[in-house]
C-alpha positions as CSV (number, residue, x, y, z in Angstrom):
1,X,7.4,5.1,-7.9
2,X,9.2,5.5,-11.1
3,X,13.1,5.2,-10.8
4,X,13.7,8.9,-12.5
5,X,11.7,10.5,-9.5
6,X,14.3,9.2,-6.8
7,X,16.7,11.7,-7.3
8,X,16.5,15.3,-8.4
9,X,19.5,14.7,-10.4
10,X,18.3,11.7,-12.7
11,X,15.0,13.4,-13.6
12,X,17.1,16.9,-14.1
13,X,19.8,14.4,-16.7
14,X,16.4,12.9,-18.2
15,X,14.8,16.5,-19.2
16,X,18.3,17.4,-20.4
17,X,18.6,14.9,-22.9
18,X,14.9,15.4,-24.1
19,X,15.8,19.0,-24.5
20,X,19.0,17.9,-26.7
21,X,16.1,15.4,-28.8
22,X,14.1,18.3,-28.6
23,X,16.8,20.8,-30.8
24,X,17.5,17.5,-33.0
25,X,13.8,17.1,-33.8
26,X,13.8,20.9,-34.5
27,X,16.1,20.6,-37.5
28,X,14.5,17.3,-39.0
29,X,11.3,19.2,-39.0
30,X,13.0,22.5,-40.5
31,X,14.9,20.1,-43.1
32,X,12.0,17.9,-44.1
33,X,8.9,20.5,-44.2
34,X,8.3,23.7,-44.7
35,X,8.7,25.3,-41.1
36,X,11.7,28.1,-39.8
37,X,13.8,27.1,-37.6
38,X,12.2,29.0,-35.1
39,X,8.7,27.8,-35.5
40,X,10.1,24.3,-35.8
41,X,12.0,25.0,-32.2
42,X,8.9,26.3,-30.4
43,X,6.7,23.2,-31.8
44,X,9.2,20.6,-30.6
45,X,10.6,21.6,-27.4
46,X,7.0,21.9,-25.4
47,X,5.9,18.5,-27.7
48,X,9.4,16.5,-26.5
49,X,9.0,17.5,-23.1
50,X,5.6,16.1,-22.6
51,X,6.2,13.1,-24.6
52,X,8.9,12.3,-22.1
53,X,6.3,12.2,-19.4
54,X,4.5,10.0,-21.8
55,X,7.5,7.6,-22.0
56,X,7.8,7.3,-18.6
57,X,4.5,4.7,-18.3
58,X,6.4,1.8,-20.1
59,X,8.0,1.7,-17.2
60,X,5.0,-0.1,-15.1
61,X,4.4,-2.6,-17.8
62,X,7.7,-3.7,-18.4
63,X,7.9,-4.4,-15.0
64,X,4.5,-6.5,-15.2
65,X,5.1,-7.7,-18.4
66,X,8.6,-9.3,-17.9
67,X,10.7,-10.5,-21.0
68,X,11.7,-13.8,-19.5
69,X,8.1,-14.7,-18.5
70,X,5.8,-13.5,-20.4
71,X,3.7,-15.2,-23.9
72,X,5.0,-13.2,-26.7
73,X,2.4,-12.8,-28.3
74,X,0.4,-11.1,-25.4
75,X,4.0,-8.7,-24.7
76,X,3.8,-7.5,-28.7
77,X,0.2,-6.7,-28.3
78,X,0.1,-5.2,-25.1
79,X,3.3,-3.1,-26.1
80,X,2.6,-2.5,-29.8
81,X,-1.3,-1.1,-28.6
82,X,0.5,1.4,-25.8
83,X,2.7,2.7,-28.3
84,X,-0.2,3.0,-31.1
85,X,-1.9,5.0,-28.0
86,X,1.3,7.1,-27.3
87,X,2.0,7.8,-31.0
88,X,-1.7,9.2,-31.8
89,X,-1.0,11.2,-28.1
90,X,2.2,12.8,-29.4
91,X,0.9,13.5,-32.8
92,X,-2.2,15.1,-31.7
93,X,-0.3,17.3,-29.0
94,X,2.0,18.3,-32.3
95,X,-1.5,19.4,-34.1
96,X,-2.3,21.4,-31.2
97,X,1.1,23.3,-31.2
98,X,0.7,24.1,-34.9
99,X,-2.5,25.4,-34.4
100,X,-1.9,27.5,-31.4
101,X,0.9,28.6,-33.7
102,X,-1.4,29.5,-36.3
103,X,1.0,27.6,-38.7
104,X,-1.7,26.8,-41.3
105,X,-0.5,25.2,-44.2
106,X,3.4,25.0,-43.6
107,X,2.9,22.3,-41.0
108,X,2.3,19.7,-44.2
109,X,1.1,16.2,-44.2
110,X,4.9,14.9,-44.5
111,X,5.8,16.7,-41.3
112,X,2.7,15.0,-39.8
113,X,3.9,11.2,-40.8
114,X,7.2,12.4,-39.8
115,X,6.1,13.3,-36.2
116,X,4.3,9.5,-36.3
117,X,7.3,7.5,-37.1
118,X,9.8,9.6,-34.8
119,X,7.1,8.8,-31.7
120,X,7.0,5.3,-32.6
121,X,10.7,5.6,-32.2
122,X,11.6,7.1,-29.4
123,X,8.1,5.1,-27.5
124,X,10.2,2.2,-28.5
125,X,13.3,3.1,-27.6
126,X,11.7,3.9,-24.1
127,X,10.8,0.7,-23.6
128,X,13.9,-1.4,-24.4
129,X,15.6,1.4,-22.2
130,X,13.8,0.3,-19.6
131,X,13.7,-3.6,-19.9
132,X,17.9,-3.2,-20.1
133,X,17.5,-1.3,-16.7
134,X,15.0,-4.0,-15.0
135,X,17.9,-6.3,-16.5
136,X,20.9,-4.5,-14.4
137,X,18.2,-4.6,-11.1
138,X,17.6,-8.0,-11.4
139,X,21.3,-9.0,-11.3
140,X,21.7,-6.6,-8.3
141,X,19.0,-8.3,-7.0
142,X,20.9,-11.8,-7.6
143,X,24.3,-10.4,-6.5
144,X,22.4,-9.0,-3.4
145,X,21.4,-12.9,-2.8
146,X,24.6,-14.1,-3.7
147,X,26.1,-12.0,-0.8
148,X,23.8,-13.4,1.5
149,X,24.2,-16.5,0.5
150,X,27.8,-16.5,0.9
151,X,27.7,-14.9,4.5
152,X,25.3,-17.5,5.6
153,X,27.6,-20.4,4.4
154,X,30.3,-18.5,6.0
155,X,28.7,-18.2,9.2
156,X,27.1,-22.1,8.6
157,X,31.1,-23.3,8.3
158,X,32.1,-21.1,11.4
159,X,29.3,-21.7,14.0
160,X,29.4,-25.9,14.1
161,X,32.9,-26.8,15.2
162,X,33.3,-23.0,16.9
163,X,29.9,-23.9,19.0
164,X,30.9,-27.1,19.3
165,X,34.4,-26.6,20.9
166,X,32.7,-23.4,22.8
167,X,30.0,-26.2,24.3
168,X,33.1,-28.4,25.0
169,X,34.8,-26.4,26.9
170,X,31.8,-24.9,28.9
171,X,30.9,-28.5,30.0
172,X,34.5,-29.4,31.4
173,X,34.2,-26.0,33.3
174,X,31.2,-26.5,34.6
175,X,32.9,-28.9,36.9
176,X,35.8,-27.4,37.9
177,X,35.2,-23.6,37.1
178,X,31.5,-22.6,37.4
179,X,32.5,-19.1,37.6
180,X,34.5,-19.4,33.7
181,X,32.2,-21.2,33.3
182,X,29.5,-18.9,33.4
183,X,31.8,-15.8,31.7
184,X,32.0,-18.4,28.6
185,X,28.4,-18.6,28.3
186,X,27.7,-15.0,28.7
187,X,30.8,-14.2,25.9
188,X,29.2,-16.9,23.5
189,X,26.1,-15.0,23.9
190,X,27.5,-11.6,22.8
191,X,29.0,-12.9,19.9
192,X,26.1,-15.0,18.5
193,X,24.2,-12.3,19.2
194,X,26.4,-9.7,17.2
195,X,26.5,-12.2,14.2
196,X,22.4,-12.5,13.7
197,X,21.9,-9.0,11.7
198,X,24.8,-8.9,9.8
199,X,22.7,-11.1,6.7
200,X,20.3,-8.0,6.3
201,X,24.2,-5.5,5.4
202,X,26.2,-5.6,2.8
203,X,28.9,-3.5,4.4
204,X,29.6,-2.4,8.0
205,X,32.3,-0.4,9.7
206,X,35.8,-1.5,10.5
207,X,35.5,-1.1,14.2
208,X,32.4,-3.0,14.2
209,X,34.2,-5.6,12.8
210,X,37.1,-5.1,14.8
211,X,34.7,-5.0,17.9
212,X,33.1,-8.5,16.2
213,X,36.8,-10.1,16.2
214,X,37.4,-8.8,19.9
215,X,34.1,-10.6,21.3
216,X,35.3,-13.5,19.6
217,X,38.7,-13.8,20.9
218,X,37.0,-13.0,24.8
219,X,34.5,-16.5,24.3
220,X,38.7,-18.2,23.2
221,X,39.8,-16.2,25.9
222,X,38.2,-18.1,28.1
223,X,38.8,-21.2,26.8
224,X,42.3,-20.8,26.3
225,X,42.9,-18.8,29.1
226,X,46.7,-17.6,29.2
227,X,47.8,-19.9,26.4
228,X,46.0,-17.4,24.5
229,X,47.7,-13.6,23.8
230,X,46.7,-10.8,21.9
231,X,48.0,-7.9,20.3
232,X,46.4,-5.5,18.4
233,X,47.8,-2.2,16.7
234,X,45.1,-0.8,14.6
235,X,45.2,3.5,13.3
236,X,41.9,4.9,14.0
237,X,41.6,6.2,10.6
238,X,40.2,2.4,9.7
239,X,37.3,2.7,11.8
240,X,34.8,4.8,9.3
241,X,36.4,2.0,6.0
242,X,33.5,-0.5,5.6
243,X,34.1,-3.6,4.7
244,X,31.9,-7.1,3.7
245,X,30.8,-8.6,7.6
246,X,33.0,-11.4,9.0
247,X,36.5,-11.1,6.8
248,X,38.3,-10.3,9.9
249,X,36.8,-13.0,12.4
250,X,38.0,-16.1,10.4
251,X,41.3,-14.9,9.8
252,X,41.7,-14.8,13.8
253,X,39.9,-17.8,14.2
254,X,42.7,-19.7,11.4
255,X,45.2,-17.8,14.3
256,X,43.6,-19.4,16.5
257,X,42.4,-23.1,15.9
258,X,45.6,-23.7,13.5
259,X,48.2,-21.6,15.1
260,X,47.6,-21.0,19.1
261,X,46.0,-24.5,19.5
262,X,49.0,-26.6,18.3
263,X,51.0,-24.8,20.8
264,X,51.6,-26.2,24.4
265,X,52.5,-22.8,25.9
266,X,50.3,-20.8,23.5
267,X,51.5,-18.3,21.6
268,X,50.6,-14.6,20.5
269,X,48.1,-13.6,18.0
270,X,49.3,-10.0,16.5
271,X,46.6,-7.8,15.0
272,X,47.8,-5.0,12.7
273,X,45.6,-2.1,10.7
274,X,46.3,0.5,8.1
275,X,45.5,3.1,5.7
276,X,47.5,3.2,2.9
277,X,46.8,5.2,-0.6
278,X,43.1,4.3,-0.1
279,X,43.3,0.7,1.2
280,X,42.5,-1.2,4.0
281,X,45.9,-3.3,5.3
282,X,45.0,-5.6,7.8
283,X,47.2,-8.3,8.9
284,X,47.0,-11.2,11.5
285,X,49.8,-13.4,12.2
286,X,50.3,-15.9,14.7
287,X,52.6,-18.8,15.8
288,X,52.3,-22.6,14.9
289,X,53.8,-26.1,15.9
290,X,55.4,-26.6,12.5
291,X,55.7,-30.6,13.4
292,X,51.4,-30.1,14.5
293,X,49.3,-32.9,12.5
294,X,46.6,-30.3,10.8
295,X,46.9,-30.9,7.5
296,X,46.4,-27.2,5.9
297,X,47.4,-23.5,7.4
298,X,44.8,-22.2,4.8
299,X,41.5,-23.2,5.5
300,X,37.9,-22.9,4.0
301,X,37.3,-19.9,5.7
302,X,40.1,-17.9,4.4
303,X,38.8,-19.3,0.6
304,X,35.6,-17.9,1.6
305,X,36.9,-14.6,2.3
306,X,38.5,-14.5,-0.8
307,X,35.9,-15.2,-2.9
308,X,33.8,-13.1,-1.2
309,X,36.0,-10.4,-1.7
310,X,36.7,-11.0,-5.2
311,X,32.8,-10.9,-5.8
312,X,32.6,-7.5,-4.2
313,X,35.9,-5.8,-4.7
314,X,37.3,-7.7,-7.8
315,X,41.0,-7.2,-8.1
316,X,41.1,-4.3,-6.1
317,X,41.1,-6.6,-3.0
318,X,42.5,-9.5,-1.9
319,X,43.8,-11.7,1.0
320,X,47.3,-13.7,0.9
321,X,48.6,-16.0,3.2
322,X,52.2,-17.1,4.0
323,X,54.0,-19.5,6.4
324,X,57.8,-19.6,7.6
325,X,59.3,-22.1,9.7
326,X,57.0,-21.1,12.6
327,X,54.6,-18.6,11.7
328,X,51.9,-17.8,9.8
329,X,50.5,-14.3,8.5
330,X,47.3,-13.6,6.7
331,X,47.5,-9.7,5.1
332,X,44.2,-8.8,3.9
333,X,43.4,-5.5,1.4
334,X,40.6,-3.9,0.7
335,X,39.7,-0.2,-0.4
336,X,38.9,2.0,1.9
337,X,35.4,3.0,1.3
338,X,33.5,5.0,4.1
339,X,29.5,5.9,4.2
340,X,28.5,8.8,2.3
């Protein structure tokens, strides 16, 4: 289906604009021949309007004839033939105006070549309007697989050393703590399973997320066990803002493998959530062993999130990190957008 028949609103912009070519094409033909102004109206309004139906059929062969792809020679003939076609349509449908109007000889030859060159025109017009718009779909379409793209090397640079740890631990319990570990196993579960449609959306609600980040901190839970604290003071006027998938769960998982983990008595991981003028304020911040060998307190994962977010948001969001002498805090912004 043609793009202009989605909404009621596009094709209702699209006759507008024909009308407004319509009035335009009225005054050329008054200037130029030998028609009223009238007579000139009431020949191009009806004639515009059906030549804008007419303009709509590039739209399929742009689409099959595409710029990058195609011979040139074959795209100039197959383009320059349907607007030959087009042109002898429009001037044809002009003919049978003027004689419904019973214009006789006031509707002269120049009007005539006039009408030819201005359908030639706007066919052509119609055509690189359209190639410009299958140019802004195809780099949705990229930015679409970009996105995807990005989430699954998020998700690739998460899973390994998360499942891997998770696997760890699961093992050593299976000795000692069957019952743990069994509760590990089923928490892994959840969260794996939570993670496997979010390629397929390019935004979901906070308290999905938020629900995402709790399921992971249950499969730490259990790994830490009391070493491991959370806090988590969120307004409930996030949960409708949507957000990119997985910007929250890293962040905690930073917390967790760089802060909580270099602790002997564990530590606290604090979870705050605002609205503010429009934006999303999330924070996390946690406690670290400021003598602890791990070489960086910002990871990959929060550099994905950034550039994730500056791919979606651009400067309207981003996510800073800071450390003092024994804590870290990771305050992430983004606007506050919410389904429609």
């Amino acid at each position: 289906m043609h793009p202009i028949f989605e909404k009621k609103t596009w094709l209702a912009a699209y006759l507008a604009a024909w009308t407004v070519l319509g009035a335009m094409l009225a005054g050329l033909l008054h200037i130029t021949g030998t028609v009223s102004w009238r007579d000139a109206l009431v020949v191009s309004e009806p004639l515009v309007l059906f030549y804008s139906f007419v303009c709509l059929t590039p739209w399929y062969m742009c689409r099959q004839l595409p710029l990058d792809s195609t011979n040139p020679f074959k795209l100039a003939a197959n383009h320059l033939g349907a607007a030959i076609l087009a042109d002898a349509i429009w001037v044809q449908m002009a003919r049978a105006i003027e004689r419904w109007l019973d214009l006789g000889d006031r509707f002269r030859t120049e009007t005539t070549t006039v009408l030819a060159v201005i359908g030639l025109m706007l066919y052509s017009l119609s055509v690189a309007l359209y190639y410009m718009l299958l140019a802004v779909e195809h780099s949705r379409e990229a930015e679409v697989q970009a996105r995807d793209a990005e989430l699954r090397a998020l998700k690739a640079q998460i899973n390994p050393h998360f499942l891997f740890n998770s696997l760890n631990s699961i093992t050593a319990l299976t000795a000692t703590d069957p019952v743990r570990a069994r509760e590990m196993c089923i928490r892994l579960s959840d969260f794996l399973r939570s993670t496997l449609g979010l390629g397929e959306r390019a935004s979901i609600p906070w308290r999905e997320e938020l629900q995402l980040a709790r399921t992971y901190l249950e499969v730490e839970q259990v790994r830490f066990g009391a070493r491991l604290q959370v806090e988590m003071d969120v307004d409930d006027a996030c949960s409708d803002c949507l957000v990119p998938p997985l910007v929250l769960q890293p962040l905690i998982e930073n917390a967790v493998k760089h802060g909580i983990a270099t602790l002997v008595d564990g530590g606290t991981i604090t979870v705050e959530g605002r609205v503010n003028h429009g934006l999303l304020e999330v924070s996390v911040e946690n406690g670290f062993d400021p003598d602890s060998p791990v070489p960086r307190r910002s990871g990959l994962g929060l550099r994905n999130v950034r550039n994730r977010l500056a791919t979606r948001f651009g400067d309207v969001a981003h996510l800073s990190a800071q450390a003092t002498e024994n804590r870290f805090r990771a305050e992430l912004v983004v606007p506050c957008r919410k389904a429609e």
